[in-house]
C-alpha beads as a LAMMPS data file, in Angstrom:
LAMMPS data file: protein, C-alpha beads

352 atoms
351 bonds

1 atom types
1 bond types

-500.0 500.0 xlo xhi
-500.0 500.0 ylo yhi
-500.0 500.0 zlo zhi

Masses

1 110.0

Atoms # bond

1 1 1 -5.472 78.282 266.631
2 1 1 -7.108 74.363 267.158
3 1 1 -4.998 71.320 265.743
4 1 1 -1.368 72.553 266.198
5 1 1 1.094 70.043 265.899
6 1 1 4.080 71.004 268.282
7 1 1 7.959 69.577 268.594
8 1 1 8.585 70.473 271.718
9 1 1 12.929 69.166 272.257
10 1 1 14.432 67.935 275.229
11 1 1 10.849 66.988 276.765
12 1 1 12.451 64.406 278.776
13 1 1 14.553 66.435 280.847
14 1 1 13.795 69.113 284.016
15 1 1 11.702 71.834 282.046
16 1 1 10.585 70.609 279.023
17 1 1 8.684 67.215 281.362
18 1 1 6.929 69.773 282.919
19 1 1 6.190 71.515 279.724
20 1 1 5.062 68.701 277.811
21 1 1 3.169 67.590 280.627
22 1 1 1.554 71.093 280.790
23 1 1 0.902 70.807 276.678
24 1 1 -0.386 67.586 276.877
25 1 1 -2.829 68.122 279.316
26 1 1 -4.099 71.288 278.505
27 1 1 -4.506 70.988 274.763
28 1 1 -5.762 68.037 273.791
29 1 1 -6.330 69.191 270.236
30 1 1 -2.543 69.629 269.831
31 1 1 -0.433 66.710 269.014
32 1 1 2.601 67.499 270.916
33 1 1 6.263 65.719 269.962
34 1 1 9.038 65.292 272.530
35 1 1 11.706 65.251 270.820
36 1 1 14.643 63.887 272.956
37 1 1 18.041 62.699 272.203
38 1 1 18.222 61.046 275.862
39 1 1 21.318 61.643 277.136
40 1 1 22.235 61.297 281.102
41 1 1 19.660 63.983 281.956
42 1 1 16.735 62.803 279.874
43 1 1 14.723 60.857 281.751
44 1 1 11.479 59.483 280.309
45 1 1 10.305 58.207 283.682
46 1 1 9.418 62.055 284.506
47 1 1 6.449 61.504 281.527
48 1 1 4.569 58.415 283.147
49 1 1 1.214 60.294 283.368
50 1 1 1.231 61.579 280.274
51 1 1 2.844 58.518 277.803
52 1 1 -0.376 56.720 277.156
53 1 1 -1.931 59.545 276.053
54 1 1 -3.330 60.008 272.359
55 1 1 -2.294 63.359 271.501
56 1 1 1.907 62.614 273.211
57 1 1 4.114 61.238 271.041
58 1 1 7.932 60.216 271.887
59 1 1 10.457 60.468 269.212
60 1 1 14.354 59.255 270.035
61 1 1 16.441 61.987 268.295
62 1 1 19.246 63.916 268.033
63 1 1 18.803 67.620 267.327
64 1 1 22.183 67.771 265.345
65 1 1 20.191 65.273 262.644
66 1 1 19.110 67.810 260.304
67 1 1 17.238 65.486 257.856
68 1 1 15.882 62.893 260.798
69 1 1 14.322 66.332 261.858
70 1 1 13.358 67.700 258.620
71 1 1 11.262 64.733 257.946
72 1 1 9.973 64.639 260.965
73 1 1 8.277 67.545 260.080
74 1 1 7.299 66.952 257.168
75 1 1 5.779 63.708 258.624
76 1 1 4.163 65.482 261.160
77 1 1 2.991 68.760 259.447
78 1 1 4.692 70.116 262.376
79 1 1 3.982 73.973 262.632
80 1 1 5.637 74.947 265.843
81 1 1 8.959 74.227 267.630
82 1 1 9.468 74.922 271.411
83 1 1 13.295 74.446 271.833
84 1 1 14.619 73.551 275.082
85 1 1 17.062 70.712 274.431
86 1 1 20.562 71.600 275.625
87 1 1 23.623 71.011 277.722
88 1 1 22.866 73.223 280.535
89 1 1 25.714 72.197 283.688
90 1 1 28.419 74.988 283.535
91 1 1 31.237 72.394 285.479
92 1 1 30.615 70.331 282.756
93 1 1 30.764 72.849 280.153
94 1 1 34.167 73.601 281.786
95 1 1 35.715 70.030 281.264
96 1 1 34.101 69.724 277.610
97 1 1 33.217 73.003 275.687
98 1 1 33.167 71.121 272.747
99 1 1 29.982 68.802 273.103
100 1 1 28.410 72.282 273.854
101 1 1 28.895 73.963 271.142
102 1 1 27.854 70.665 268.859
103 1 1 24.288 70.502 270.920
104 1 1 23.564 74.254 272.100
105 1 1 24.851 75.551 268.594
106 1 1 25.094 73.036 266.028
107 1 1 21.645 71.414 267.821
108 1 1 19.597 74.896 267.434
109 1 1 20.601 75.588 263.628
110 1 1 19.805 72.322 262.747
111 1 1 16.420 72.690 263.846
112 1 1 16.309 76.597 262.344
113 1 1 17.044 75.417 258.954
114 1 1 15.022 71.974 259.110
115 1 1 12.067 74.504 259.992
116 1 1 12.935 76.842 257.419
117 1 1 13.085 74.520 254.132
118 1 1 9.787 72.495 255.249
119 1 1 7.976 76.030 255.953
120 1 1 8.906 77.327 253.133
121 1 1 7.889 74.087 250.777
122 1 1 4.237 75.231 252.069
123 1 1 1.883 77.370 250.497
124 1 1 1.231 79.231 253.392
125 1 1 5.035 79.909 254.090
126 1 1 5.653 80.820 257.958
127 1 1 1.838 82.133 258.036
128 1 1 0.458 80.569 261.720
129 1 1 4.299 79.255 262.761
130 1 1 6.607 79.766 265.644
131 1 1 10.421 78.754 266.719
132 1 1 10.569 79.538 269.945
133 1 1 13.982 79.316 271.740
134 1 1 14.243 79.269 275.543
135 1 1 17.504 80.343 276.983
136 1 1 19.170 81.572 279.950
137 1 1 20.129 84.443 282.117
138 1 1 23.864 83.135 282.245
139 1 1 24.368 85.062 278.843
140 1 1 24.021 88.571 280.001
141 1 1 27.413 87.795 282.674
142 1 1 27.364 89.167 285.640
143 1 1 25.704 91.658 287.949
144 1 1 27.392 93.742 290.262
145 1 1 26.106 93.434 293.923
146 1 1 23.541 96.026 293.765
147 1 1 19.593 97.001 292.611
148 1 1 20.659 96.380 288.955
149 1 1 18.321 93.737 287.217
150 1 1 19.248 92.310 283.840
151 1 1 16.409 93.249 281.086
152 1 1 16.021 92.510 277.494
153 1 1 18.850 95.608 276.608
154 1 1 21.316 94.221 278.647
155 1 1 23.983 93.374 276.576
156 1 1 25.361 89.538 276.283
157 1 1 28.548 89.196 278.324
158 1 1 29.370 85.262 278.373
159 1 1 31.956 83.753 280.963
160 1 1 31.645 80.078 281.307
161 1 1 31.342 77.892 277.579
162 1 1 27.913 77.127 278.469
163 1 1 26.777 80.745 278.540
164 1 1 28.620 81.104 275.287
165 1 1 27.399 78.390 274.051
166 1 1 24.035 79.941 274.809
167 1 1 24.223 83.323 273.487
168 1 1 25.267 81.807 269.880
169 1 1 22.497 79.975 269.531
170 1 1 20.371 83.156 270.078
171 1 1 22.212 85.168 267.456
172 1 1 21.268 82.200 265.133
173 1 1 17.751 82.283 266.190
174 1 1 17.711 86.090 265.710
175 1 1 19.564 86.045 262.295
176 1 1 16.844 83.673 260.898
177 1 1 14.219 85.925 261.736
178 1 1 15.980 89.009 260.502
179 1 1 17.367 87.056 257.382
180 1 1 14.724 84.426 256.179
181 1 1 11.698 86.354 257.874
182 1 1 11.433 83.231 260.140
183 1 1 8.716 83.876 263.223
184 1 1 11.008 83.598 266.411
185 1 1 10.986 84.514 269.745
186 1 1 13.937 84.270 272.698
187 1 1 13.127 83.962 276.074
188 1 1 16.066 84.486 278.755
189 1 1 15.251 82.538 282.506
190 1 1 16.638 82.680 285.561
191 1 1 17.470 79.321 287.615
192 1 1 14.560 76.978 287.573
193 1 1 13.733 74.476 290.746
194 1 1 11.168 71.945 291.465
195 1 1 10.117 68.247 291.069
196 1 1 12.001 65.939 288.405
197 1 1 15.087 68.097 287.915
198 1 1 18.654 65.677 287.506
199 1 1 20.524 65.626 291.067
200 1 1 23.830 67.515 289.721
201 1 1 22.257 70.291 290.078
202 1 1 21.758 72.479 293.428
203 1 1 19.019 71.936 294.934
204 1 1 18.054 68.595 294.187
205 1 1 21.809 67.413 295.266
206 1 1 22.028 68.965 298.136
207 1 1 18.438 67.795 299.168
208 1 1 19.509 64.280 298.238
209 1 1 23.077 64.731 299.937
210 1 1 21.306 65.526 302.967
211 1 1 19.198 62.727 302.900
212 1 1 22.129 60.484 302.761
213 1 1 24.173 62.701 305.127
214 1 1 26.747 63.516 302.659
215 1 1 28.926 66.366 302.047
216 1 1 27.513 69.447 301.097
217 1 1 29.991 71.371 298.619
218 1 1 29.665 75.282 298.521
219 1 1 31.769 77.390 295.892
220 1 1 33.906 79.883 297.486
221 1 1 32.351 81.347 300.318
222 1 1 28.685 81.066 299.202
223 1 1 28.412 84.444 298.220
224 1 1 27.430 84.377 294.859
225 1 1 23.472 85.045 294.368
226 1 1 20.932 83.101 292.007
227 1 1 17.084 84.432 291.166
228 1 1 14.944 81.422 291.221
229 1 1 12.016 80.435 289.697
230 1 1 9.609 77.433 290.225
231 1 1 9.553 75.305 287.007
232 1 1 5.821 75.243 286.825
233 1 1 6.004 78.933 287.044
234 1 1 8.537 78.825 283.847
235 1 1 6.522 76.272 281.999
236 1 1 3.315 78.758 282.447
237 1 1 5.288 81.355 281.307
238 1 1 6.554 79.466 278.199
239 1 1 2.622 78.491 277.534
240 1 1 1.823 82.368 277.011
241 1 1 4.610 83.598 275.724
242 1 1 4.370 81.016 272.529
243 1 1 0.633 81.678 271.796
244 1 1 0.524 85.595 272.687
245 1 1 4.200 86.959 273.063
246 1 1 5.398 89.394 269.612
247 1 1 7.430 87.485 266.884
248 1 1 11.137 88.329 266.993
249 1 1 10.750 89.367 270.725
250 1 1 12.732 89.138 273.180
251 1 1 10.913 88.361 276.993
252 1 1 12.865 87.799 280.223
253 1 1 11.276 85.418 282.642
254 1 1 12.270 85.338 286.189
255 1 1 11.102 85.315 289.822
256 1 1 12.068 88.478 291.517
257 1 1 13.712 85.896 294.338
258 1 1 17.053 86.430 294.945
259 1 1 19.550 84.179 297.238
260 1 1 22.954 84.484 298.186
261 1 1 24.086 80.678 298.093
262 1 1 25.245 79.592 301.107
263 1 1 21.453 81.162 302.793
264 1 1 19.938 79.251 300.011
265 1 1 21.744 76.284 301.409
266 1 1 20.834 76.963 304.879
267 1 1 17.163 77.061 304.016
268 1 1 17.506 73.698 302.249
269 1 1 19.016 72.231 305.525
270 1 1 16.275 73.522 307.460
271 1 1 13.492 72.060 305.605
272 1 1 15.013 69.012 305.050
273 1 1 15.884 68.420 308.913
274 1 1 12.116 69.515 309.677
275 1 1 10.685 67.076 307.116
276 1 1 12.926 64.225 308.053
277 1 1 12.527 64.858 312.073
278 1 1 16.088 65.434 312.692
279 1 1 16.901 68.333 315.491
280 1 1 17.546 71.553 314.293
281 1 1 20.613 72.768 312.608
282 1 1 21.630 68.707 312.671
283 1 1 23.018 68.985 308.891
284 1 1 24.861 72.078 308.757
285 1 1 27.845 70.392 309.686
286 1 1 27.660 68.345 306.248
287 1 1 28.618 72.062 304.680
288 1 1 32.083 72.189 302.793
289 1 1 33.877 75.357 301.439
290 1 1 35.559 74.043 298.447
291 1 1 37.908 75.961 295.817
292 1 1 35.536 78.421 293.563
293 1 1 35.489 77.303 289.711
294 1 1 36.581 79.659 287.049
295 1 1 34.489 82.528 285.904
296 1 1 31.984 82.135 288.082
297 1 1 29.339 84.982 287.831
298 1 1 29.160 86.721 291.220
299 1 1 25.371 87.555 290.791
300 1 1 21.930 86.826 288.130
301 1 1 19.074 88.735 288.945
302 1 1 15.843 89.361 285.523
303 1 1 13.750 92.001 285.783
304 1 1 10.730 90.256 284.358
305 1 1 8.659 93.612 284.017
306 1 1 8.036 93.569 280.562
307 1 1 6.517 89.900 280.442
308 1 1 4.043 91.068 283.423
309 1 1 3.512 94.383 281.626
310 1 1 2.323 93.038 278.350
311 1 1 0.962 89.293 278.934
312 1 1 0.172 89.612 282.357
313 1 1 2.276 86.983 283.752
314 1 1 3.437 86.651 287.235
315 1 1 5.317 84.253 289.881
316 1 1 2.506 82.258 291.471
317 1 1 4.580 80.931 294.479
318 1 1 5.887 82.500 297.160
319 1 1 9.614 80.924 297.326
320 1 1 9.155 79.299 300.897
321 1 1 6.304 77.518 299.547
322 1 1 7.762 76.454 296.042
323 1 1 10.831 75.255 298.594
324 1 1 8.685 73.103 300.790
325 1 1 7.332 71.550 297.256
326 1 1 10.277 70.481 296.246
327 1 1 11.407 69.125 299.278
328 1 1 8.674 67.351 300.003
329 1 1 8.704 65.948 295.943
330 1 1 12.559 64.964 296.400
331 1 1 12.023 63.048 299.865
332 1 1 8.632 61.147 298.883
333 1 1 10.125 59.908 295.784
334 1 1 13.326 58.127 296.916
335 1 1 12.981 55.722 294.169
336 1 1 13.179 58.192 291.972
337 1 1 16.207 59.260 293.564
338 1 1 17.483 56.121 293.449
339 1 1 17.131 54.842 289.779
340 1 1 19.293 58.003 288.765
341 1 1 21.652 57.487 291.191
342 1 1 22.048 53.883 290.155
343 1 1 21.430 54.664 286.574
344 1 1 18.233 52.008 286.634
345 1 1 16.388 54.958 284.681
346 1 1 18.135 54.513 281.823
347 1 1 16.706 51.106 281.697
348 1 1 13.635 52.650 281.451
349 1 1 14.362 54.734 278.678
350 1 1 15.443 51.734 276.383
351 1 1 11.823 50.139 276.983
352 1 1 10.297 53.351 275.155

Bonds

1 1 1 2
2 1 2 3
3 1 3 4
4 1 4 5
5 1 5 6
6 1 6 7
7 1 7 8
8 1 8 9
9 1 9 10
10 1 10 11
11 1 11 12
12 1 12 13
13 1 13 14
14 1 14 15
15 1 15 16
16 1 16 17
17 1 17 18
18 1 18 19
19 1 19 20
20 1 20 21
21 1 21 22
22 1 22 23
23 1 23 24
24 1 24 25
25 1 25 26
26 1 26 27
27 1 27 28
28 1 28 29
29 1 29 30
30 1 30 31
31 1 31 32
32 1 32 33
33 1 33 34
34 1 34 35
35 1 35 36
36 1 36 37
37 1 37 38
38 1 38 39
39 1 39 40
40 1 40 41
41 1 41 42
42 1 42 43
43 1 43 44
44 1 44 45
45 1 45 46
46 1 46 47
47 1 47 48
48 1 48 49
49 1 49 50
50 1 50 51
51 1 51 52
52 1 52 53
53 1 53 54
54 1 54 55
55 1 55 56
56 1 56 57
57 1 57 58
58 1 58 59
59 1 59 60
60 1 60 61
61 1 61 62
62 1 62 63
63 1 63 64
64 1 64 65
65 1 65 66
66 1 66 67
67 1 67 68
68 1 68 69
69 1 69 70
70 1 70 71
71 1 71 72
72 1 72 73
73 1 73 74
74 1 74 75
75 1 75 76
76 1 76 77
77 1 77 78
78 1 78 79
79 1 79 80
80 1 80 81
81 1 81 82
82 1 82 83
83 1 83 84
84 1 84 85
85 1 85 86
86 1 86 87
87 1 87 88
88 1 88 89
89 1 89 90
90 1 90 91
91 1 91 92
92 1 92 93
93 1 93 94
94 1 94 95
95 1 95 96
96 1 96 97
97 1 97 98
98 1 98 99
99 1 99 100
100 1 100 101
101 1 101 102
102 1 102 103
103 1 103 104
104 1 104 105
105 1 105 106
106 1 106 107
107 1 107 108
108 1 108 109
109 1 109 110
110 1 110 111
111 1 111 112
112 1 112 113
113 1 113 114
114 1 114 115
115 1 115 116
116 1 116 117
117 1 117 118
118 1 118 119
119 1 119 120
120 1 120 121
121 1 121 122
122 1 122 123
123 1 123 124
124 1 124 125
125 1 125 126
126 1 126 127
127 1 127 128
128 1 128 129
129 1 129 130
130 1 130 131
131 1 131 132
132 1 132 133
133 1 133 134
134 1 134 135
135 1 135 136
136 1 136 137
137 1 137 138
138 1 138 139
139 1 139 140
140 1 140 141
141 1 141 142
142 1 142 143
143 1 143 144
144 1 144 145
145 1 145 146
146 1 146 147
147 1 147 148
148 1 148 149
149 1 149 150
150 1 150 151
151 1 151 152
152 1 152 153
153 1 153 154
154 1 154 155
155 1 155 156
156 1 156 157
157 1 157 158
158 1 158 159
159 1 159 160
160 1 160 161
161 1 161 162
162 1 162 163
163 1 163 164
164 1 164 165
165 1 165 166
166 1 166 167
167 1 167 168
168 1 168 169
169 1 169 170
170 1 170 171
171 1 171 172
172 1 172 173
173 1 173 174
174 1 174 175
175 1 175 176
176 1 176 177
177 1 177 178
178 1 178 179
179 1 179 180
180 1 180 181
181 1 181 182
182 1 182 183
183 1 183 184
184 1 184 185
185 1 185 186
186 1 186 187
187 1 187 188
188 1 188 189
189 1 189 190
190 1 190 191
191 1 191 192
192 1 192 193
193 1 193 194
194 1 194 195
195 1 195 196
196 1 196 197
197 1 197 198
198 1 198 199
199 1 199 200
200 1 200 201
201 1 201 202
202 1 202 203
203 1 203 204
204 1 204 205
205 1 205 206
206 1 206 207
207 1 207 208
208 1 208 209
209 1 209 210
210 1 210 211
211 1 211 212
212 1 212 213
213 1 213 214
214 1 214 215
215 1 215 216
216 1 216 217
217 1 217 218
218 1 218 219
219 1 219 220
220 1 220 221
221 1 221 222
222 1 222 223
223 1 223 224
224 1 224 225
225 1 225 226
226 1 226 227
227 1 227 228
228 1 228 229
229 1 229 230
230 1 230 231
231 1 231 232
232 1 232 233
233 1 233 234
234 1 234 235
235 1 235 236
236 1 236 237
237 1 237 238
238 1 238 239
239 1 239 240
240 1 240 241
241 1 241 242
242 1 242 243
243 1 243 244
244 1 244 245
245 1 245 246
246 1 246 247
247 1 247 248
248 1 248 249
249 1 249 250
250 1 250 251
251 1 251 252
252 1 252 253
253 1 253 254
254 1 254 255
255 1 255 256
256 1 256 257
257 1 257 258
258 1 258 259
259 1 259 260
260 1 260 261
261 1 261 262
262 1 262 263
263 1 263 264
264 1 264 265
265 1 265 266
266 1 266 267
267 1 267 268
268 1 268 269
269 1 269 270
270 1 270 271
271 1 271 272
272 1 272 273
273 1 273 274
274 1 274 275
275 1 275 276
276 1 276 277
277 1 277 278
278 1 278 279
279 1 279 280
280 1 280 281
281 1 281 282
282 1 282 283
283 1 283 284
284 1 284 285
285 1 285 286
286 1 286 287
287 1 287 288
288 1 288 289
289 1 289 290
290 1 290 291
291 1 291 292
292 1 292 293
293 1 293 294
294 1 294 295
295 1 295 296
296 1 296 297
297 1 297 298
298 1 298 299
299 1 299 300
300 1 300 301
301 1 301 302
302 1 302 303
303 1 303 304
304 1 304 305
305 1 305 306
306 1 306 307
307 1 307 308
308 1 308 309
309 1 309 310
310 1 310 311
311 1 311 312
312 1 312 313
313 1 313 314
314 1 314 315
315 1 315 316
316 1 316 317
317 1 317 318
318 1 318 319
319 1 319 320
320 1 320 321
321 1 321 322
322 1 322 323
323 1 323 324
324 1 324 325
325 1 325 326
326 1 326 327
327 1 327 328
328 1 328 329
329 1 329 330
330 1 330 331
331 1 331 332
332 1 332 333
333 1 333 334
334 1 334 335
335 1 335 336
336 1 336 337
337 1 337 338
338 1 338 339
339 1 339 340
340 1 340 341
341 1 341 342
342 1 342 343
343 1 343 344
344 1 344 345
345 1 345 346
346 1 346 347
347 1 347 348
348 1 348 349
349 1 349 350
350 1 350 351
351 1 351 352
């Protein structure tokens, strides 16, 4: 289908940058929408290359406006939503469950019923639409540590409020297909790395920790284990999945790359002491143990079988090499760095 017009929400944060960006580039019959509320991960400095260009358009908004977004759609002729705008940092989750539930919850049926009163105004009804909903393996709980993989039968199991958080918002999206008839689809990902993602999490803090030779805080004893997935390898994965996965679906995307945290860590500290020309093993001493937070999930792990099966989708990177990426992104863009940790990229973000 030629001339879609796409919202795609919370395009200025980790994923949905590199998904817009992906969009943007490759369809340039699409008008594509990034539809961001901006809060302290949205970052519109991740869009330079793509902001200029005709078929990109920014729009400042909160998903919890249900008429801002309704006529936005209406304004737009808008005939596809890819929904990744959330709060997404567990800790923080922790200290306020209740801005959670307003965004993750409140956020995605806002947009459900915006989409279903302007698709059904049409003629055509829901004929050549799609909500799609991207969430996360956090809402199946927890794996024992074994060969067990969660799939798209694994039951939901929620332990932290994010994951709740998370798992309500797919019933929604579910119950609007089964109820209204609405075209949906769920996607479930493992952890996501890679360029542009906000330094609270992992990766990106301990890379920029390191850098600065600063402490390195590890959860309990590091054992807890994480599959990973380069973002790229997500946002391809999101590309197929809206224009050739089944409606009211259910696809788990992940990258068969498990790591037990504290060897994660270690390989971080590696590549960063290689890159930067310090000896080896010269940062491990910036490792802390510190006290493990509550209900933390002992192991992830999708089996992704199904999305290869059907659509023919697979990891493209080898882990070491997605690693060395990101590395590599994180140390040659300092500045970037820099502006977040100063909060000079919010400065940016009022200029747009």
């Amino acid at each position: 289908m030629t001339g879609r017009t796409i919202i795609i929400t919370g395009g200025a944060g980790f994923i949905g940058s590199h998904l817009v960006r992906l969009f943007v580039k490759k369809y340039p019959d699409y008008r594509i929408i990034n539809l961001d509320k901006l809060t302290y991960a949205g970052n519109l400095a991740n869009l330079k290359d793509v902001e200029a260009m005709p078929n990109y358009r920014f729009v400042r908004m909160d998903i919890c406006d249900y008429e801002g977004v309704l006529n936005l759609m209406r304004e737009e002729g808008v005939d596809g939503i890819i929904h990744l705008a959330a709060e997404s940092h567990v800790d923080r989750s922790i200290e306020d469950p209740f801005t959670f539930a307003r965004t993750n919850v409140m956020g995605t049926l806002s947009l459900l019923q915006a989409a279903k009163v302007y698709w059904e105004s049409l003629d055509e009804g829901y004929k050549g639409k799609r909500f799609y909903h991207i969430s996360t393996d956090e809402v199946y709980g927890a794996l024992a540590f074994d060969d067990t993989l969660f799939t798209e039968q694994t039951s939901y199991n929620p332990h932290s409020p994010y994951s709740a958080s998370k798992a309500s918002s797919d019933h929604f999206v579910r119950a609007y297909h089964d109820t209204y008839g609405m075209p949906t689809i769920v996607t479930n990902c493992s952890n996501n790395y890679g360029p542009y993602q906000f330094p609270e999490k992992l990766i990106p803090l301990f890379i920029n920790n390191i850098r600065q030779r600063k402490r390195l805080p590890v959860y309990g004893k590091g054992e807890n284990v994480r599959d990973w997935l380069y973002v790229e390898d997500h946002a391809r994965a999101i590309d197929l999945i809206f224009h050739k996965g089944r409606i009211a679906d259910t696809y788990n995307i992940g990258g068969f790359n498990e790591w037990r945290n504290i060897d994660l860590i270690k390989v971080i500290i590696d590549t960063v002491d290689r890159l930067l020309g310090n000896p080896e093993g010269y940062s491990k001493d910036l490792i802390e143990y510190v006290t493990d937070r509550p209900g933390h999930d002992a192991r992830y792990a999708i089996d992704s079988t199904k999305l290869s099966r059907e659509l023919g989708w697979r990891p493209s990177l080898q882990f070491e090499e997605g690693i060395e990426r990101t590395v590599r992104w994180y140390l040659d863009n300092e500045a970037w760095l820099n502006d977040i940790a100063t909060g000079d990229y919010k400065r940016y973000n009022e200029n747009k």
